[in-house]
PDBQT receptor file of N, H, CA, C and O in Angstrom, charges set to zero:
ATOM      1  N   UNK A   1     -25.250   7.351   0.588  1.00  0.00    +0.000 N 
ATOM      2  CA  UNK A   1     -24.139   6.583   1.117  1.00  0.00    +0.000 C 
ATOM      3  C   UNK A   1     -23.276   6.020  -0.017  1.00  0.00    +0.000 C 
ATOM      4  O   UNK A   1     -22.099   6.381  -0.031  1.00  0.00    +0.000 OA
ATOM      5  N   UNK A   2     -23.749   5.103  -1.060  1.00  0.00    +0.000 N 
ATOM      6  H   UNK A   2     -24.705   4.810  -1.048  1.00  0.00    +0.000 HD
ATOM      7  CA  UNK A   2     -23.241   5.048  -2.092  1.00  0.00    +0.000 C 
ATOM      8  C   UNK A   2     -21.945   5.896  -2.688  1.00  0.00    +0.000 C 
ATOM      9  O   UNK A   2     -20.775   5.663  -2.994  1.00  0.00    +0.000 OA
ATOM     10  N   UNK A   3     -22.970   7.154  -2.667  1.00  0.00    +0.000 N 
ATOM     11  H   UNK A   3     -23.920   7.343  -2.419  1.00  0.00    +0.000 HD
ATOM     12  CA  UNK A   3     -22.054   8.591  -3.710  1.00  0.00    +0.000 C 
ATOM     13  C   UNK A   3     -20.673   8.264  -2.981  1.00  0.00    +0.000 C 
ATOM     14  O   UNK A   3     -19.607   7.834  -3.422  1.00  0.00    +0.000 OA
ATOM     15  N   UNK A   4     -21.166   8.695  -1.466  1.00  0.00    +0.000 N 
ATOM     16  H   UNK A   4     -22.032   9.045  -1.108  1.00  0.00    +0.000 HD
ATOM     17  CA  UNK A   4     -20.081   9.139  -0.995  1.00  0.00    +0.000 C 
ATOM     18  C   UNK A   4     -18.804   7.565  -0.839  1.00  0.00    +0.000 C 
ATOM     19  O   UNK A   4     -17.668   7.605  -0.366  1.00  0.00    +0.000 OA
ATOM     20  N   UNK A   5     -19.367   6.628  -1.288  1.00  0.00    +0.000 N 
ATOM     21  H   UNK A   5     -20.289   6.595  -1.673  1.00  0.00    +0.000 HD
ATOM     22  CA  UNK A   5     -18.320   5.855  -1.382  1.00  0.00    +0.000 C 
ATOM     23  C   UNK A   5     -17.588   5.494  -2.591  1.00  0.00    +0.000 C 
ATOM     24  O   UNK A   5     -16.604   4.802  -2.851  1.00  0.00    +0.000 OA
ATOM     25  N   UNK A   6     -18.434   6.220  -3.245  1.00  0.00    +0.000 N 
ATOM     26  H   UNK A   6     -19.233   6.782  -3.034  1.00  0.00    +0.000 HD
ATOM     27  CA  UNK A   6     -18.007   6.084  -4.712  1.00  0.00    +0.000 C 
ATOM     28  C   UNK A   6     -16.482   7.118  -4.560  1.00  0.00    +0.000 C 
ATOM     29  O   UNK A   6     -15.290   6.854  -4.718  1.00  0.00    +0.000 OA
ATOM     30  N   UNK A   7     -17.271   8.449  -4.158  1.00  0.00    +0.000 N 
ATOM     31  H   UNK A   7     -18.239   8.664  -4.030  1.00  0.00    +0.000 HD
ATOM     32  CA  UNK A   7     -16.283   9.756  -4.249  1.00  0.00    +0.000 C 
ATOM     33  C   UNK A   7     -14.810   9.234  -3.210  1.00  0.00    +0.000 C 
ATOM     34  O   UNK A   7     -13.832   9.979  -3.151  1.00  0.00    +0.000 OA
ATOM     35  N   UNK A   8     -14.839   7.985  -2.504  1.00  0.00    +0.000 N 
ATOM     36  H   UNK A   8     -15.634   7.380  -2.553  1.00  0.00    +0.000 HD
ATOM     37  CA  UNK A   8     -13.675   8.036  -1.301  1.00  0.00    +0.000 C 
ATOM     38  C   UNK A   8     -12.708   7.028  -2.157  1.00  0.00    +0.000 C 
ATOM     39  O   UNK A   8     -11.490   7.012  -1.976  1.00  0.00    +0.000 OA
ATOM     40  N   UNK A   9     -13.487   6.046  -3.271  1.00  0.00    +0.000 N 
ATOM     41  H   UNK A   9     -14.476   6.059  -3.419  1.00  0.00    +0.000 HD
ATOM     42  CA  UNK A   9     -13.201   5.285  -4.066  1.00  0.00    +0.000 C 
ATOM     43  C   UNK A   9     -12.204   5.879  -4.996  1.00  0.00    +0.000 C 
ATOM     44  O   UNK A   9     -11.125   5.401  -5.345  1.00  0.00    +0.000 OA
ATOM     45  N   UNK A  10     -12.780   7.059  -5.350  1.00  0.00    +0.000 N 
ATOM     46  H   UNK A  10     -13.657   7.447  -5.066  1.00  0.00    +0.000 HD
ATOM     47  CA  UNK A  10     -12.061   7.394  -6.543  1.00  0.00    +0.000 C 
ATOM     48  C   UNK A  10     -10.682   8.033  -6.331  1.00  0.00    +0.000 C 
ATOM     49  O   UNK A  10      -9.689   7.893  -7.046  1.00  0.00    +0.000 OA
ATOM     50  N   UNK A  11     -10.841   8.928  -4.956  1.00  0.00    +0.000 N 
ATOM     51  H   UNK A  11     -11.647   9.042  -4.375  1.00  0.00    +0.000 HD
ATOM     52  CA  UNK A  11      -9.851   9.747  -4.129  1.00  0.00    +0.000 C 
ATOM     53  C   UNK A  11      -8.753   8.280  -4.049  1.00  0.00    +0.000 C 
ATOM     54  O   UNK A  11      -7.802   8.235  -4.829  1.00  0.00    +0.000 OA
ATOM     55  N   UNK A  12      -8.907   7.544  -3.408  1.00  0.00    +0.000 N 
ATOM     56  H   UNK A  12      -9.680   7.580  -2.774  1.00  0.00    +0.000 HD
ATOM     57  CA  UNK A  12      -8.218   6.517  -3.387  1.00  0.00    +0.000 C 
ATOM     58  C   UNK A  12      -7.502   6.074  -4.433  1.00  0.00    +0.000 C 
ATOM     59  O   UNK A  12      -6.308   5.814  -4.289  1.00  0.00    +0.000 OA
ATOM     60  N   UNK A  13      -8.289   5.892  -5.920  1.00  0.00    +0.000 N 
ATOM     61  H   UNK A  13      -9.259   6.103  -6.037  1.00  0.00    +0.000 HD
ATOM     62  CA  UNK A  13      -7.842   5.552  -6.650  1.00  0.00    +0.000 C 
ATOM     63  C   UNK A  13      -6.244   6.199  -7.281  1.00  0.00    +0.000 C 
ATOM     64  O   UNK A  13      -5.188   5.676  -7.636  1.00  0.00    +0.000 OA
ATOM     65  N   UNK A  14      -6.873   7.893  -7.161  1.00  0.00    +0.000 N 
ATOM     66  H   UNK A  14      -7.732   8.317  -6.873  1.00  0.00    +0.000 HD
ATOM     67  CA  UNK A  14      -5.864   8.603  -7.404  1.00  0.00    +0.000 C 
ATOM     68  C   UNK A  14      -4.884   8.848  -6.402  1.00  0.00    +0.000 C 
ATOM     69  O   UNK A  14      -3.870   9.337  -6.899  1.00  0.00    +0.000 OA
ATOM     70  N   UNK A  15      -4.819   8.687  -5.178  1.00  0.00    +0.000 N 
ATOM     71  H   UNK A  15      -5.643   8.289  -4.774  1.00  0.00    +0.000 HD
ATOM     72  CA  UNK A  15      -3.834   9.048  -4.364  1.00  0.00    +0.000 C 
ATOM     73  C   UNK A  15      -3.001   7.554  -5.080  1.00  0.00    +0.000 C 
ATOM     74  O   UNK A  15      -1.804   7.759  -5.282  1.00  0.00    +0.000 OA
ATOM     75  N   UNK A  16      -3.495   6.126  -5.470  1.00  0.00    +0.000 N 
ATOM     76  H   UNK A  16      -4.467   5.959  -5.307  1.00  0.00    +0.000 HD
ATOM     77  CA  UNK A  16      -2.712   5.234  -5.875  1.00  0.00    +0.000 C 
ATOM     78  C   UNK A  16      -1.662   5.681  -6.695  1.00  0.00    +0.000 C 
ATOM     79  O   UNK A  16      -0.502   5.704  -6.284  1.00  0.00    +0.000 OA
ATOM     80  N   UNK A  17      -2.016   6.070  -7.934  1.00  0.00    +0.000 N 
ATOM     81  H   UNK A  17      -2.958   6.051  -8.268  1.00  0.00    +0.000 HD
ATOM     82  CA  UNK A  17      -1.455   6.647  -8.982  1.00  0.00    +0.000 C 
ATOM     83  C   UNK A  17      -0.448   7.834  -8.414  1.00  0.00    +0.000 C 
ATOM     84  O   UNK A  17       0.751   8.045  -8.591  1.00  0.00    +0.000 OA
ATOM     85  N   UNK A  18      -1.218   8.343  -7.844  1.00  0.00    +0.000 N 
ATOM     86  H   UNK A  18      -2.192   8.171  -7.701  1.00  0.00    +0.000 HD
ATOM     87  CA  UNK A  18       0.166   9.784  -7.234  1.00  0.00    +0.000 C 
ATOM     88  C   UNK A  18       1.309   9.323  -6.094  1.00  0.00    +0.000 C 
ATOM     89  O   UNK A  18       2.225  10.040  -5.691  1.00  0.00    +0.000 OA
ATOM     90  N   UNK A  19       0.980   7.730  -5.609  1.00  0.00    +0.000 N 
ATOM     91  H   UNK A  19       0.236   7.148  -5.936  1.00  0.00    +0.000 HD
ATOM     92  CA  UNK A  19       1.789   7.281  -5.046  1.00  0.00    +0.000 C 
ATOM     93  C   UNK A  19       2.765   6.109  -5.891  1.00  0.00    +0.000 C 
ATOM     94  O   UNK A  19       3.971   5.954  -5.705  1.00  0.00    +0.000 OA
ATOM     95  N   UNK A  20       2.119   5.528  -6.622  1.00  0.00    +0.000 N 
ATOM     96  H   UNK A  20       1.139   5.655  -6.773  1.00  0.00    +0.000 HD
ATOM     97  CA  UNK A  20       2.917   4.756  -7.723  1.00  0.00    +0.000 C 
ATOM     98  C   UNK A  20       4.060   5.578  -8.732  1.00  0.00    +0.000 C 
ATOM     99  O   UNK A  20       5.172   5.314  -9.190  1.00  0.00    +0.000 OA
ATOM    100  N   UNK A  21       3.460   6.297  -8.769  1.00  0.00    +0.000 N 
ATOM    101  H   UNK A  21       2.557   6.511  -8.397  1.00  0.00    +0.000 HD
ATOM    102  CA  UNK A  21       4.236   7.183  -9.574  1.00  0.00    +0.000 C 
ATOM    103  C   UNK A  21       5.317   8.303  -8.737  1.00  0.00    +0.000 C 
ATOM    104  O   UNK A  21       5.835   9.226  -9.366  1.00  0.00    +0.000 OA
ATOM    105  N   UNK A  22       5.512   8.149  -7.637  1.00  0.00    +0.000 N 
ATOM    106  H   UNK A  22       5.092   7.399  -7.126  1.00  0.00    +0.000 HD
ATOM    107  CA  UNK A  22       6.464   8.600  -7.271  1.00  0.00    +0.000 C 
ATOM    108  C   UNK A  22       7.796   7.972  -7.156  1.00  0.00    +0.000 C 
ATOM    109  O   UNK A  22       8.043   6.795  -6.894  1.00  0.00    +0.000 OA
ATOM    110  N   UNK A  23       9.003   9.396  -7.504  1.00  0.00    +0.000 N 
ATOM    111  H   UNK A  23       8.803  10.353  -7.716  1.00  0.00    +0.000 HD
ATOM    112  CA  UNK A  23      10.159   8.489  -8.134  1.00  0.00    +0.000 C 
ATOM    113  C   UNK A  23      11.054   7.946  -6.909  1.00  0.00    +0.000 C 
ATOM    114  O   UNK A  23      11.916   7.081  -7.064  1.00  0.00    +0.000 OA
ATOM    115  N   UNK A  24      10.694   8.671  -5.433  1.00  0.00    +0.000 N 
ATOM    116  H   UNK A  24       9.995   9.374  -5.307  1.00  0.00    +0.000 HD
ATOM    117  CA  UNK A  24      11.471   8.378  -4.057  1.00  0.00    +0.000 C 
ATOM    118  C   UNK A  24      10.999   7.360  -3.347  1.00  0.00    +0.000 C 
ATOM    119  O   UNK A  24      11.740   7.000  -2.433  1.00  0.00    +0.000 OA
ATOM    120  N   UNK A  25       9.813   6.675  -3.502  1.00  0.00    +0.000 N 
ATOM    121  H   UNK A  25       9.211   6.967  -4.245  1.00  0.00    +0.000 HD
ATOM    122  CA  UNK A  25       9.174   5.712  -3.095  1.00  0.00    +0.000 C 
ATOM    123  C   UNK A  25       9.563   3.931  -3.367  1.00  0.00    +0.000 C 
ATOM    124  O   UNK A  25       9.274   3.369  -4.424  1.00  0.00    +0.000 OA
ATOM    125  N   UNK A  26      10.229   3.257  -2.251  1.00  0.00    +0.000 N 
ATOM    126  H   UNK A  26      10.463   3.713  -1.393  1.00  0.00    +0.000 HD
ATOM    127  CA  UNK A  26      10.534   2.219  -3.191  1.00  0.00    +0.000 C 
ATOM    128  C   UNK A  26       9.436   0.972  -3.141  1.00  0.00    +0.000 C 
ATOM    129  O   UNK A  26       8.524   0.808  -2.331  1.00  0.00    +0.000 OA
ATOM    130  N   UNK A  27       9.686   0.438  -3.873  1.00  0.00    +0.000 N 
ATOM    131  H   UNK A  27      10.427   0.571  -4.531  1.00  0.00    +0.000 HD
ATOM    132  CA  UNK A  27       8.918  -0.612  -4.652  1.00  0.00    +0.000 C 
ATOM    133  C   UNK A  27       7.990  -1.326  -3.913  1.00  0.00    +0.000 C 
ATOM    134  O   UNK A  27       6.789  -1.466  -4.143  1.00  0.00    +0.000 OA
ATOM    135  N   UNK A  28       8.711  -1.799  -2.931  1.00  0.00    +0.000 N 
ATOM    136  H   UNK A  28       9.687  -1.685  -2.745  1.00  0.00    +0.000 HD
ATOM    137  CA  UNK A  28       7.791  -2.697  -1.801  1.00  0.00    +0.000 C 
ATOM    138  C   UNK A  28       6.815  -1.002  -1.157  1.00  0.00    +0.000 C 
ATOM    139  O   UNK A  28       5.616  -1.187  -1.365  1.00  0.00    +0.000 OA
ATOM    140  N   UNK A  29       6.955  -0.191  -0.786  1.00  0.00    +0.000 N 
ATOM    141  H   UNK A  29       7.929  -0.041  -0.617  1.00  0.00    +0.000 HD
ATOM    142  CA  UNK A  29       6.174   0.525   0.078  1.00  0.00    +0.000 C 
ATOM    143  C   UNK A  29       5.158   0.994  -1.342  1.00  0.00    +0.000 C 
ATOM    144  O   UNK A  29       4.119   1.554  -0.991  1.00  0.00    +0.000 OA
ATOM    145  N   UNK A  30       5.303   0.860  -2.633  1.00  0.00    +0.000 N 
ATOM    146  H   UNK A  30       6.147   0.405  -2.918  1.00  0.00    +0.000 HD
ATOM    147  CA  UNK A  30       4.362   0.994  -3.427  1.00  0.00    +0.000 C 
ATOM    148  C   UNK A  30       3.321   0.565  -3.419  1.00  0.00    +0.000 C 
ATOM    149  O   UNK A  30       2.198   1.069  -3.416  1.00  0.00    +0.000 OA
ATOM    150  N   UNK A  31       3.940  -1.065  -3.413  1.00  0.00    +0.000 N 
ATOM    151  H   UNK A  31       4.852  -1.474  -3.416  1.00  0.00    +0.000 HD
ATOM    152  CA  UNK A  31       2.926  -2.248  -2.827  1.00  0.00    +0.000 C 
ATOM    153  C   UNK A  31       1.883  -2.157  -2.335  1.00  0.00    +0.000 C 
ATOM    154  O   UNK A  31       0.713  -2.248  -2.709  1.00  0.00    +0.000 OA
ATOM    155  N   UNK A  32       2.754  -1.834  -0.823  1.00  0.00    +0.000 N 
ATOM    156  H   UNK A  32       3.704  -1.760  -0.520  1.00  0.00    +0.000 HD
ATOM    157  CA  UNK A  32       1.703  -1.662   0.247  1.00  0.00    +0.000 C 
ATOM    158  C   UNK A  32       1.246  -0.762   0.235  1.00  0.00    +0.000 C 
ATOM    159  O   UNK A  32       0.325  -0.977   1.023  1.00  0.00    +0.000 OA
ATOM    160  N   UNK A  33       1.111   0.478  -0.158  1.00  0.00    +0.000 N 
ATOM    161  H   UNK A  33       1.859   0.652  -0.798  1.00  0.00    +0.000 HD
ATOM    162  CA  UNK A  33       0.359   1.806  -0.391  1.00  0.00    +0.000 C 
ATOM    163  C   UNK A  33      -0.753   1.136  -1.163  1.00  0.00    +0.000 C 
ATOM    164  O   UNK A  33      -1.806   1.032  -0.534  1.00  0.00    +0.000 OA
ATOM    165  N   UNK A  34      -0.740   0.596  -2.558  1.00  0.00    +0.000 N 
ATOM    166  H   UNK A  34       0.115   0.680  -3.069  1.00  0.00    +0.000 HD
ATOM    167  CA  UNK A  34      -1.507   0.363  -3.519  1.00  0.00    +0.000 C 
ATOM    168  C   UNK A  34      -2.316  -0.837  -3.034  1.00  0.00    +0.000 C 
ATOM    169  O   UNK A  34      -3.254  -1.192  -3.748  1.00  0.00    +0.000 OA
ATOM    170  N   UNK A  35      -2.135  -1.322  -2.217  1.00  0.00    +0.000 N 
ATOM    171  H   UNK A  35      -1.373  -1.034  -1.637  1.00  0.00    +0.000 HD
ATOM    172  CA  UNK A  35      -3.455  -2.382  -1.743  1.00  0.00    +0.000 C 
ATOM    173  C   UNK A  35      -3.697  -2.169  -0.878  1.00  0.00    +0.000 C 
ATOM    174  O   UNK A  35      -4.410  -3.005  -0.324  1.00  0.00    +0.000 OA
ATOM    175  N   UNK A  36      -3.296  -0.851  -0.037  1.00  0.00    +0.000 N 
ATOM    176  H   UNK A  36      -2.717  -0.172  -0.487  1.00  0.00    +0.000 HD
ATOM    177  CA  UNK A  36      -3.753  -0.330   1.461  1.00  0.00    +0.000 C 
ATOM    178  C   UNK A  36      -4.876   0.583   0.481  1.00  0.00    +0.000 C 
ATOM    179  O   UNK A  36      -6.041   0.284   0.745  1.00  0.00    +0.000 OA
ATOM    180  N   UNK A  37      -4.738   1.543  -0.499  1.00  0.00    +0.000 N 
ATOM    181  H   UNK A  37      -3.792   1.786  -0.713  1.00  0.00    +0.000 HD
ATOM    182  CA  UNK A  37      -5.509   2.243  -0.756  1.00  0.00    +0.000 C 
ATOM    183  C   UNK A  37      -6.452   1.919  -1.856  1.00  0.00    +0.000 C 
ATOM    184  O   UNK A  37      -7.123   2.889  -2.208  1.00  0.00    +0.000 OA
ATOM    185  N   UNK A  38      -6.715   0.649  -2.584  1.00  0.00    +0.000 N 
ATOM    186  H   UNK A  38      -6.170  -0.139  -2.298  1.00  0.00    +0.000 HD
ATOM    187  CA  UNK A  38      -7.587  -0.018  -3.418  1.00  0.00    +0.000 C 
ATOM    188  C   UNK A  38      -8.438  -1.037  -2.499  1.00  0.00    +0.000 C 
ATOM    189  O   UNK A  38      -9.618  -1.234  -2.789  1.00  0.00    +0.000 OA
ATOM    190  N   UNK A  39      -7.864  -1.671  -1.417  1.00  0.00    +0.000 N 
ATOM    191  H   UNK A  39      -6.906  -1.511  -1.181  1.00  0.00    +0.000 HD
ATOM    192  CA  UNK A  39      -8.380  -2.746  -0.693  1.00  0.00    +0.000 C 
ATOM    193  C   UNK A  39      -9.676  -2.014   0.120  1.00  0.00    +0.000 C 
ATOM    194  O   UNK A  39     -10.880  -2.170  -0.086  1.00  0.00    +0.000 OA
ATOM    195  N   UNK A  40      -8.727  -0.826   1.509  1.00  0.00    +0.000 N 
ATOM    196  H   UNK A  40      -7.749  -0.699   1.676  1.00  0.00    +0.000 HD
ATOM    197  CA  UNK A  40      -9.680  -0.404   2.082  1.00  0.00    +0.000 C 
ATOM    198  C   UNK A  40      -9.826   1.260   1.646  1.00  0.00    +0.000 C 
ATOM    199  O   UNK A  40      -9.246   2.029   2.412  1.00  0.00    +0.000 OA
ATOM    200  N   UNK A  41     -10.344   1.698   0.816  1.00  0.00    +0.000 N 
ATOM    201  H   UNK A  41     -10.815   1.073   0.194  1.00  0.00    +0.000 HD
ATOM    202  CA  UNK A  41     -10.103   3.279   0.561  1.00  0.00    +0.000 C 
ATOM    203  C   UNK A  41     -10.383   3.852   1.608  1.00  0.00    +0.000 C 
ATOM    204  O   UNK A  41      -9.622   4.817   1.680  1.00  0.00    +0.000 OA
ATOM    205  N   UNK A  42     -11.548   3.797   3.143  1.00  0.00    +0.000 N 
ATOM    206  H   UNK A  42     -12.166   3.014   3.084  1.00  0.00    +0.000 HD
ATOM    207  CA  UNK A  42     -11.398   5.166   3.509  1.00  0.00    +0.000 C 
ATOM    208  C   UNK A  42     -10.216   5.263   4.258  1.00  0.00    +0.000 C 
ATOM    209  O   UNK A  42      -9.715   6.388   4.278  1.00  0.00    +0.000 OA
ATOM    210  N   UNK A  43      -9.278   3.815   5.268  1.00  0.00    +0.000 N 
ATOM    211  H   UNK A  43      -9.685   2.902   5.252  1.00  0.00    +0.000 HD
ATOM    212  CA  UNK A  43      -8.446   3.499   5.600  1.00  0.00    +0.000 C 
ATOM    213  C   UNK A  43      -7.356   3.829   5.472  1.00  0.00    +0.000 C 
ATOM    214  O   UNK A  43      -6.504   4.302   6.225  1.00  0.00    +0.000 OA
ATOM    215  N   UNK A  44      -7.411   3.483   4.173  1.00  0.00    +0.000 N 
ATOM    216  H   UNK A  44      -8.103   3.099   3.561  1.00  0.00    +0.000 HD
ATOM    217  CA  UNK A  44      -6.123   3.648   3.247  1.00  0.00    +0.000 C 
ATOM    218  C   UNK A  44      -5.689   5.077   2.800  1.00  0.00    +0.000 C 
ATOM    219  O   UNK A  44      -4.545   5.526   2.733  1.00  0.00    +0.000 OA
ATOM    220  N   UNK A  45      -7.035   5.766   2.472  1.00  0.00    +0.000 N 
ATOM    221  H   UNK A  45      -7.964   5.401   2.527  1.00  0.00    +0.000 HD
ATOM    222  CA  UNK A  45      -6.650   6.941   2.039  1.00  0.00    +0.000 C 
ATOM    223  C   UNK A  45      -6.406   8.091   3.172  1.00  0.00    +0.000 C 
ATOM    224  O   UNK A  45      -5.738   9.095   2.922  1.00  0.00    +0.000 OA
ATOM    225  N   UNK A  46      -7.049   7.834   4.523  1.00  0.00    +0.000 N 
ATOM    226  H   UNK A  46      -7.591   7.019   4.726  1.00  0.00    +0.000 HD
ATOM    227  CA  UNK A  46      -6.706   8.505   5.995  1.00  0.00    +0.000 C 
ATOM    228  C   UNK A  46      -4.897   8.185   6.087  1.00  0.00    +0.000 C 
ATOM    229  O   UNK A  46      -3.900   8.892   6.235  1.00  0.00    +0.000 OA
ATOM    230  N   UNK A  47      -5.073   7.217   5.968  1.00  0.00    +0.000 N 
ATOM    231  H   UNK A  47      -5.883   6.643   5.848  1.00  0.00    +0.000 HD
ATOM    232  CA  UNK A  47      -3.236   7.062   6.201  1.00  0.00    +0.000 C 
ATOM    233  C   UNK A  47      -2.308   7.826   5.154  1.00  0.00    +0.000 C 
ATOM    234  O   UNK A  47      -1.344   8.484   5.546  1.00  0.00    +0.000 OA
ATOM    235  N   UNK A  48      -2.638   7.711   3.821  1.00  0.00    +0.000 N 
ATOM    236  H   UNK A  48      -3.421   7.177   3.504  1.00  0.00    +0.000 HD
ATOM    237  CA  UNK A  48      -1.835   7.790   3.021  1.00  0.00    +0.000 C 
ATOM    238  C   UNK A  48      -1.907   9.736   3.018  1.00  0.00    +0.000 C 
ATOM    239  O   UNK A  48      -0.928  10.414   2.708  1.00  0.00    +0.000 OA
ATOM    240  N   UNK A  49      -3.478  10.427   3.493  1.00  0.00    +0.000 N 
ATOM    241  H   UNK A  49      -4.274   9.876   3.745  1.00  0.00    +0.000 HD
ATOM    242  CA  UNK A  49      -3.240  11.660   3.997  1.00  0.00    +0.000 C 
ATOM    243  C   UNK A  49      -2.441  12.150   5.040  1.00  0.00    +0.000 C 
ATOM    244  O   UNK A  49      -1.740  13.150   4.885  1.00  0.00    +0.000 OA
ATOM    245  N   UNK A  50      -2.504  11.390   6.310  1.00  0.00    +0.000 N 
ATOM    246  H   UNK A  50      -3.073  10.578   6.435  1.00  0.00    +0.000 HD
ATOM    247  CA  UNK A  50      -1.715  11.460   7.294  1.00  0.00    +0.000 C 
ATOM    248  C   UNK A  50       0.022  11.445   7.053  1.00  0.00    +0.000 C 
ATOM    249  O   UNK A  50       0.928  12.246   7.282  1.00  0.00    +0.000 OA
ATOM    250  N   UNK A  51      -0.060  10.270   6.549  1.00  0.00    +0.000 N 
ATOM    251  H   UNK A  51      -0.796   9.619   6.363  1.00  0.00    +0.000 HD
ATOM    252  CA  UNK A  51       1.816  10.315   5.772  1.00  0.00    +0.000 C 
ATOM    253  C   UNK A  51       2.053  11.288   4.961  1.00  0.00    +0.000 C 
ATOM    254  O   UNK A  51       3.067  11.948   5.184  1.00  0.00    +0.000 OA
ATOM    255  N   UNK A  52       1.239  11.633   3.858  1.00  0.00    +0.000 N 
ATOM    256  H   UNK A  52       0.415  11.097   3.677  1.00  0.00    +0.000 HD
ATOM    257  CA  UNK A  52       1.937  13.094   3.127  1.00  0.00    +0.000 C 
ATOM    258  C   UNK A  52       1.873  14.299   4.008  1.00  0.00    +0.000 C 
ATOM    259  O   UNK A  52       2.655  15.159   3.603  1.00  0.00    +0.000 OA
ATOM    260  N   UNK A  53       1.090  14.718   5.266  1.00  0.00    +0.000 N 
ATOM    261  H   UNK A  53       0.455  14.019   5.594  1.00  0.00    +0.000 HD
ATOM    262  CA  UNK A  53       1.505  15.891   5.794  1.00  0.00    +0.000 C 
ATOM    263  C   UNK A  53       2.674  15.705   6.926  1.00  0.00    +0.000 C 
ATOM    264  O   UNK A  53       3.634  16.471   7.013  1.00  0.00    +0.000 OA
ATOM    265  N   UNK A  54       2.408  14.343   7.961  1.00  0.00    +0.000 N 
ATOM    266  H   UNK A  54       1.628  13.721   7.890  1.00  0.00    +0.000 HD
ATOM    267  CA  UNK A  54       3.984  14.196   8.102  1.00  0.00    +0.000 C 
ATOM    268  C   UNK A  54       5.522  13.892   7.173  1.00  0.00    +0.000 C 
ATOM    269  O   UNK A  54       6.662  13.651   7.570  1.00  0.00    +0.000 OA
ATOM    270  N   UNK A  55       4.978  14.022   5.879  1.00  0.00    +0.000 N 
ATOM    271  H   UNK A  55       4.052  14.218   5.556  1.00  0.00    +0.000 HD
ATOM    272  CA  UNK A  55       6.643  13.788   5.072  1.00  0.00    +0.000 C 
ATOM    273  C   UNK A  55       6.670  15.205   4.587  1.00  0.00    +0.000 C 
ATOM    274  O   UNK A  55       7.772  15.388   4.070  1.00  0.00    +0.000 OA
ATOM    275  N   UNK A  56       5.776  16.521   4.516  1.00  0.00    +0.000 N 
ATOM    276  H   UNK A  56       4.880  16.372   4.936  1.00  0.00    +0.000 HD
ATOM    277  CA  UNK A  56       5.692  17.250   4.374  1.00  0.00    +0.000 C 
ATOM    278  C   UNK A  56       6.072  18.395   5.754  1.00  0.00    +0.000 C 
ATOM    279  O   UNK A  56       6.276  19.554   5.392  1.00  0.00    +0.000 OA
ATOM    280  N   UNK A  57       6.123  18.244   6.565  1.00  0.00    +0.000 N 
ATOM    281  H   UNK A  57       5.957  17.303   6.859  1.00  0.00    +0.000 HD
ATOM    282  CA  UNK A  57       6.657  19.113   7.941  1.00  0.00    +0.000 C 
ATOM    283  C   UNK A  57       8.077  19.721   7.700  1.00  0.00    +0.000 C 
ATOM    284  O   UNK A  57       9.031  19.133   7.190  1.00  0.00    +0.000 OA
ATOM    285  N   UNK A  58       8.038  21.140   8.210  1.00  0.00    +0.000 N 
ATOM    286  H   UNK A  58       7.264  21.617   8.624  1.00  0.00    +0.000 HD
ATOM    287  CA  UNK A  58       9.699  21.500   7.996  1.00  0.00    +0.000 C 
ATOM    288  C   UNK A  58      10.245  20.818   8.816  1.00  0.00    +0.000 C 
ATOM    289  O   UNK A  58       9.662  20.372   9.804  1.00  0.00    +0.000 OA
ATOM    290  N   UNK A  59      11.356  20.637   8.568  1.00  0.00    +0.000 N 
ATOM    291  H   UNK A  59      11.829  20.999   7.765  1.00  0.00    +0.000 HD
ATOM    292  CA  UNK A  59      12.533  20.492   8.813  1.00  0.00    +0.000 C 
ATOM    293  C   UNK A  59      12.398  18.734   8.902  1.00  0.00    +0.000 C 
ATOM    294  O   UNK A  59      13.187  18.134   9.633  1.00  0.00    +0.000 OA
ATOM    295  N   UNK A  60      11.611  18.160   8.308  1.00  0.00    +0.000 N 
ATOM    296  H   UNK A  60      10.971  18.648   7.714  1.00  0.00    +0.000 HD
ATOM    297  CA  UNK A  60      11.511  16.580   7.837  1.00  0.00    +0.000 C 
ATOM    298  C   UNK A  60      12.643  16.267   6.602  1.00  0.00    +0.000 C 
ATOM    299  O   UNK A  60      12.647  16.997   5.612  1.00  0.00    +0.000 OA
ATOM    300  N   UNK A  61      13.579  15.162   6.721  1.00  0.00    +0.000 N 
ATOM    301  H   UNK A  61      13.575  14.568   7.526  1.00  0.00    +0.000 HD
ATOM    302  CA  UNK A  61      14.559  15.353   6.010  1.00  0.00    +0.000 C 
ATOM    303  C   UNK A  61      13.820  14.069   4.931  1.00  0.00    +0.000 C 
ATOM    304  O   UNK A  61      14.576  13.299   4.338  1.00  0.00    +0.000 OA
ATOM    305  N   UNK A  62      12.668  13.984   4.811  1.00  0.00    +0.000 N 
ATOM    306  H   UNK A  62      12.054  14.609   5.293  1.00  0.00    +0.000 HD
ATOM    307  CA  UNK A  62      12.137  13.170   3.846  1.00  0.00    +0.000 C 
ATOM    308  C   UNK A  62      12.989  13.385   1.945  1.00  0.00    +0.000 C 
ATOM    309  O   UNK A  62      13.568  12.636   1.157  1.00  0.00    +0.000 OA
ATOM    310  N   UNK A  63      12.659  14.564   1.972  1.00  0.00    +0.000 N 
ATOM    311  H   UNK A  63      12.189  15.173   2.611  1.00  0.00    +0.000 HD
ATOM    312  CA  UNK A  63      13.129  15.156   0.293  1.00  0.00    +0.000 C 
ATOM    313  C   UNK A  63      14.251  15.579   0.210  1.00  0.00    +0.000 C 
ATOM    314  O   UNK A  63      14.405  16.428  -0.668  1.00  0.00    +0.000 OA
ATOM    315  N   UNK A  64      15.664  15.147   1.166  1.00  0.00    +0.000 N 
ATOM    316  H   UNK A  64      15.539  14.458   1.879  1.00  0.00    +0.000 HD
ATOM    317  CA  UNK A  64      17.074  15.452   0.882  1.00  0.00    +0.000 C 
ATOM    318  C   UNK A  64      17.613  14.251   0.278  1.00  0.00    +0.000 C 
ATOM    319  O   UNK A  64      18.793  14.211  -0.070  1.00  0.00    +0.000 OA
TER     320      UNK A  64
C-alpha cells in the first residue's frame, strides 16, 4: 500500500511541474492545480488526467 502511494505521490509530483510550467496556464489556475495535486495526489492527479484529455479532444479550441 505504501509503494503504491509513494508511486501516485510522485506522478503527482510531476504532473505539478508539467502543469507549472505551462506557458497557457494562468497563474491562479497554477495555484490551484499545484495544491490540488501535492495536497490530495490521487484526487488531484484523477482530475488533472481528466482535464488534459478533455483540453486535448478535437475540435477543443483550448490551443488556438
Amino acid at each position: 500500500m505504501l509503494i503504491a502511494f509513494a508511486l501516485i505521490y510522485a506522478a503527482s509530483i510531476w504532473a505539478t511541474v508539467v502543469t507549472v510550467r505551462d506557458a497557457q496556464v494562468s497563474i491562479g489556475l497554477k495555484a490551484t492545480w499545484a495544491t490540488a495535486l501535492l495536497l490530495l495526489p490521487p484526487f488531484g492527479l484523477l482530475a488533472w488526467a481528466v482535464a488534459s484529455v478533455a483540453s486535448h479532444r478535437p475540435g477543443h479550441a483550448a490551443h488556438v
